[in-house]
N, C-alpha and C positions, 0 to 999 in steps of 0.2 A: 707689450712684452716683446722679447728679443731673444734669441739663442748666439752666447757668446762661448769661446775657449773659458776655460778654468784659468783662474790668475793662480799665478804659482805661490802664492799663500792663504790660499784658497782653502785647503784640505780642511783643517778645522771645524768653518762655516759649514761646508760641505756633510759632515760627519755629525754633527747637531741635527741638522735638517733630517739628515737620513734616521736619525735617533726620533727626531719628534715625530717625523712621519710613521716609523714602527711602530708609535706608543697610541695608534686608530685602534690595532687589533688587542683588545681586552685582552683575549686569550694566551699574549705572546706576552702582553707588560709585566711580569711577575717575573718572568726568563728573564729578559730582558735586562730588569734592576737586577738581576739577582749575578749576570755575565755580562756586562756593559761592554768588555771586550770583546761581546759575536757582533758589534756593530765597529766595524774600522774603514776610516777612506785611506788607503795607503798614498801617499805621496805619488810614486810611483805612476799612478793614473792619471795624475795632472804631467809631472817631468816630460810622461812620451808623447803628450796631448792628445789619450785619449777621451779627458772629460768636457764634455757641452753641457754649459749653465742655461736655464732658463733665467733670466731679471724681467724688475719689472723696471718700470722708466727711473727710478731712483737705484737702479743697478744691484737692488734687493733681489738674493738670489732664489727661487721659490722651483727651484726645480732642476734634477739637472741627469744624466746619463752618461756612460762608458762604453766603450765598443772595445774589447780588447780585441787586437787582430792574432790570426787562429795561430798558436804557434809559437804564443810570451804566455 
């Protein structure tokens, strides 16, 4: 496994992952289908490089984080 930058067409992948990863807590999947739009990767977090992908050696992305810096 590797931590790389977010590819700038990225966002998509990115926003699946973070959907399938919410769909652990039972209690939240009912919300969830019900406002598909409370899960969003804005663009924006890749453009200013705040996103680091986790991959694994087939650059499969299984993981990934944001640091907005304080003040955007």
């Amino acid at each position: 496994m590797r931590i790389r930058d977010a590819n700038d067409d990225e966002a998509p992948q990115l926003e699946a992952l973070q959907r399938r990863s919410s769909d652990v807590w039972e209690e939240y999947r009912e919300q969830l289908a019900a406002h598909p739009e409370a899960i969003e990767f804005p663009q924006r977090f890749i453009d200013h490089g705040w996103t680091r992908v986790a991959v694994l050696g087939d650059d499969t992305a299984v993981g990934f984080s944001v640091v907005i810096p304080a003040g955007h």
